[in-house]
VMD Tcl script that draws the C-alpha trace (Angstrom):
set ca {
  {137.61 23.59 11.73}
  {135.24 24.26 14.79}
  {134.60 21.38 17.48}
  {130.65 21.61 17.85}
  {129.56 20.84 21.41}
  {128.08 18.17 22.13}
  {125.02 19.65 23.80}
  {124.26 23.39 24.27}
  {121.58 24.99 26.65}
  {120.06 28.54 24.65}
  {117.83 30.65 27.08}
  {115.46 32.61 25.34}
  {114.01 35.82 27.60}
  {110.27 36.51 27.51}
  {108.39 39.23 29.15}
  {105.21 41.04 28.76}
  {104.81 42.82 25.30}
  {107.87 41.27 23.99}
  {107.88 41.34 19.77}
  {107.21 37.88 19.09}
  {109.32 37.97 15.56}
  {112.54 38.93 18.06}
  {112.85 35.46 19.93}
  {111.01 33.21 17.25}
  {113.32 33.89 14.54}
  {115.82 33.09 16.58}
  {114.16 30.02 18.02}
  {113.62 28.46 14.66}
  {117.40 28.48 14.05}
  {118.18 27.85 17.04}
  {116.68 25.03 17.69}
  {117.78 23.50 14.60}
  {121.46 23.66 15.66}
  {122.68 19.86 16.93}
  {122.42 19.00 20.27}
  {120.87 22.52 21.30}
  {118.22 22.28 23.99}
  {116.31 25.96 23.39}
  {114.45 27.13 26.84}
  {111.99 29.91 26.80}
  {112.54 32.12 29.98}
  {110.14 33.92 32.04}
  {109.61 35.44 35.77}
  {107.16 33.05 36.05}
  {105.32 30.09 34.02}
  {102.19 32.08 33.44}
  {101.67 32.50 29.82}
  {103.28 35.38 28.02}
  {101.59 37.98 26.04}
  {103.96 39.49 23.01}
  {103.29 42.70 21.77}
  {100.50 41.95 19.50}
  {98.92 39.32 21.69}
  {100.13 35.95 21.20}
  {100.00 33.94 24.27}
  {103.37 32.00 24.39}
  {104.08 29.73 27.12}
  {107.33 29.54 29.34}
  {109.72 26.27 29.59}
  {111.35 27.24 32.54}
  {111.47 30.86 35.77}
  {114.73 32.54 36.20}
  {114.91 30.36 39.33}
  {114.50 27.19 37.58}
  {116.24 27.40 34.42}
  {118.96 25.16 33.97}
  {122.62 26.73 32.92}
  {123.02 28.75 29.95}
  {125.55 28.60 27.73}
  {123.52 30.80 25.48}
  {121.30 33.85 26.49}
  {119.27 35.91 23.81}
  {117.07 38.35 24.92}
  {114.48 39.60 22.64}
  {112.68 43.31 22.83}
  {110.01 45.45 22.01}
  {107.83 48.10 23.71}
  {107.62 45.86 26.70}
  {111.09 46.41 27.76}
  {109.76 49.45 28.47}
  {108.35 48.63 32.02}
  {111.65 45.84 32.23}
  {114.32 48.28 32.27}
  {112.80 48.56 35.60}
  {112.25 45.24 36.71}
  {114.90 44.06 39.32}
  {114.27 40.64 38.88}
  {115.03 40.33 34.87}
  {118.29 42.77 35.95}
  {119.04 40.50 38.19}
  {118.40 37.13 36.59}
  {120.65 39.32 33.48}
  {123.84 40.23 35.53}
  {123.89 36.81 37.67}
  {123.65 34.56 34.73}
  {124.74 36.64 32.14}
  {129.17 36.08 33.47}
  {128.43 32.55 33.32}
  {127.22 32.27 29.68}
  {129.36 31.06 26.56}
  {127.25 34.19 24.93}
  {125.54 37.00 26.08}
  {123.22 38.17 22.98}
  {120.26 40.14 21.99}
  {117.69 41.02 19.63}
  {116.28 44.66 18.50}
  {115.63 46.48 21.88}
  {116.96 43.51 23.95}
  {120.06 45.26 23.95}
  {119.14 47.93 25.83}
  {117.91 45.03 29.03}
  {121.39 43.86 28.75}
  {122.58 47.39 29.29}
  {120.59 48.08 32.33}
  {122.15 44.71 33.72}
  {125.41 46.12 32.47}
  {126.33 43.44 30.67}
  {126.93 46.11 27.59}
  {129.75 48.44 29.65}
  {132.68 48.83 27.06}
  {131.03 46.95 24.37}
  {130.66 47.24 20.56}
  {126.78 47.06 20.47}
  {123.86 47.80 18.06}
  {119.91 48.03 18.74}
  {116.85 48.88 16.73}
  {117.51 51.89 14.82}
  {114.65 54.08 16.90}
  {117.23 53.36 20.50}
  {120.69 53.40 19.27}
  {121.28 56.89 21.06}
  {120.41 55.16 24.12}
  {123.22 52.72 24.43}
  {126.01 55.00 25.13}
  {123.82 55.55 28.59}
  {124.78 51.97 29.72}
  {128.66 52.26 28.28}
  {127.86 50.98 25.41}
  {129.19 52.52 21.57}
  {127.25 51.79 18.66}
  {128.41 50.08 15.86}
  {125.82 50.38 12.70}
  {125.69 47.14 11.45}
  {122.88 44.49 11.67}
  {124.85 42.02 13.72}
  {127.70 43.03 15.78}
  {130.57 40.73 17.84}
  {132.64 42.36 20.45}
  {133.92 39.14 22.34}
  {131.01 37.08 23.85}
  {128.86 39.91 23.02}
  {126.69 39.59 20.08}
  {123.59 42.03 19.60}
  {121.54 42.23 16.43}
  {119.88 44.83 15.29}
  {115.43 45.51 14.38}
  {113.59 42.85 14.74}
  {113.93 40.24 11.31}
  {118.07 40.71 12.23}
  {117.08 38.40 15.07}
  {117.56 35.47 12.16}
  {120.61 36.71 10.88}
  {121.79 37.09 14.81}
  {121.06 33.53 14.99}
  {122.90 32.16 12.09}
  {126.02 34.04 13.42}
  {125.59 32.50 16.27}
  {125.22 28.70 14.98}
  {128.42 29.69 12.47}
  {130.61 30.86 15.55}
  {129.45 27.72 18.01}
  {129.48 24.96 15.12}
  {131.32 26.43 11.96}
  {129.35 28.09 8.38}
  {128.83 24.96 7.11}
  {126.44 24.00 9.69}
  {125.21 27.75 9.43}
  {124.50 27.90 6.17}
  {122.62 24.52 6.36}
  {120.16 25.80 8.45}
  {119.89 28.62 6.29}
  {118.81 26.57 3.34}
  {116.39 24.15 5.49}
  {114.85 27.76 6.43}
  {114.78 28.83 2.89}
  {116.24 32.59 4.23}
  {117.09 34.51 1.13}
  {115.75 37.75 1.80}
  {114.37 39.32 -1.25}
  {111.74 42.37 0.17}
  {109.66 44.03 -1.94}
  {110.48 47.68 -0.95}
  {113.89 49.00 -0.08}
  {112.48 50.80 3.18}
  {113.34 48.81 6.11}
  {116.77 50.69 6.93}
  {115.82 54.24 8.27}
  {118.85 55.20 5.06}
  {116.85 53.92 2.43}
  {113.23 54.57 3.68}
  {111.72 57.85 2.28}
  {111.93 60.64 4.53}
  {108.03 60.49 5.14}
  {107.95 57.01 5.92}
  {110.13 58.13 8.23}
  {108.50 60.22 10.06}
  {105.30 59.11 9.99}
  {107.33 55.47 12.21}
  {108.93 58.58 14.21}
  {105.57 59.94 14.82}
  {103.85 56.42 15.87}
  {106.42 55.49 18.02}
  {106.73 58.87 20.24}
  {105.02 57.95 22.85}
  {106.83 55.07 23.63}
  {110.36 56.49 23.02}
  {109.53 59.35 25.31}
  {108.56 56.84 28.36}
  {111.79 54.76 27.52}
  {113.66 57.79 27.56}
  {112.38 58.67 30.62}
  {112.89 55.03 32.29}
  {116.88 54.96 31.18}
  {117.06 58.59 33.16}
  {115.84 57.18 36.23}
  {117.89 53.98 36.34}
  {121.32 55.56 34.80}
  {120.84 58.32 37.10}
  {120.98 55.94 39.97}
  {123.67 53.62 38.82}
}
mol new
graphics top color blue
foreach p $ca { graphics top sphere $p radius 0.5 }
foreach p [lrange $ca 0 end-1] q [lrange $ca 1 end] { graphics top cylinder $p $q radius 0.2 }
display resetview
């Protein structure tokens, strides 16, 4: 049986055009979990503008934040411009050693991997960047929530809750887990069997492919220019 701690510090990362469903699925579980204290972390305390423009607010800088024994960092198209941000690198591979867990959501993976925090881990990502992980070291596992030691990564998006629950089941046993999983009500029942790029039909496919072009080609090119300086 798992000794809980008795408090726990969970950073949440925010940045500019973040998916707001990546960190506040999480967040809701998280911050259901005893004794957790759940921080959300910016460069600065100026108000944070996800993806589709919700205006969230920070708790804390990357200079102020207290210790973390949990980091999660979200993604989205944002990460975009933060795979080449020295500061969230920075903030990544300083704190990241001292952390219980080092953990991500969707796209977040690929922040830890520019950080390389991901070298010589079992990783997964949002099915549109898994080819990019092997860039930071990384080999990917396709699953919606993987473990390789303190590593945890979660897949697209809604995996962020299932991330989560792992999480709460590792630090204070399934029971707790699967309490918070009833409070939440999560019993996923969707109506279409299309959100796994295996079961989608192929036109669905590529019509997602098609929209989201643009901003795999710029991602693409952002990983070239940092891996090709590491």
């Amino acid at each position: 049986m798992k000794t809980p701690p008795d408090s726990l510090s969970v950073g949440l990362i925010l940045f500019e055009g973040v998916t707001q469903l990546d960190f506040t699925g999480p967040y809701e579980v998280f911050s259901r979990m005893p004794g957790a204290t759940v921080y959300l972390v910016a460069e600065s305390m100026a108000p944070v503008r996800t993806e589709f423009g919700l205006t969230i607010s920070p708790d804390a800088t990357f200079d102020s934040a207290p210790l973390l024994d949990v980091i999660c960092v979200p993604g989205g198209w944002g990460v975009n411009a933060q795979l080449e941000n020295p500061a969230m690198a920075k903030f990544l591979s300083v704190r990241g050693p001292s952390a219980r867990y080092v953990t991500s959501v969707c796209t977040g993976a690929l922040l830890l991997g520019a950080a390389g925090l991901l070298d010589g881990y079992r990783a997964t990502t949002h099915w549109m960047s898994v080819g990019f992980l092997p860039r930071f070291g990384a080999m990917h596992v396709d699953r919606r929530v993987v473990i390789d030691r303190n590593r945890i990564t979660g897949g697209g998006v809604t995996a962020g809750i299932d991330l989560a629950l792992v999480i709460a089941a590792e630090l204070y046993g399934d029971g707790t887990s699967q309490a918070i999983q009833l409070a939440i009500e999560y019993q996923p029942a969707p109506p279409f069997n299309s959100g796994s790029p295996h079961s989608a039909p192929a036109e669905i496919r590529t019509q997602v492919l098609s929209a989201a072009k643009p901003g795999l080609d710029a991602r693409a090119a952002a990983i070239g220019r940092i891996t090709a300086t590491s």
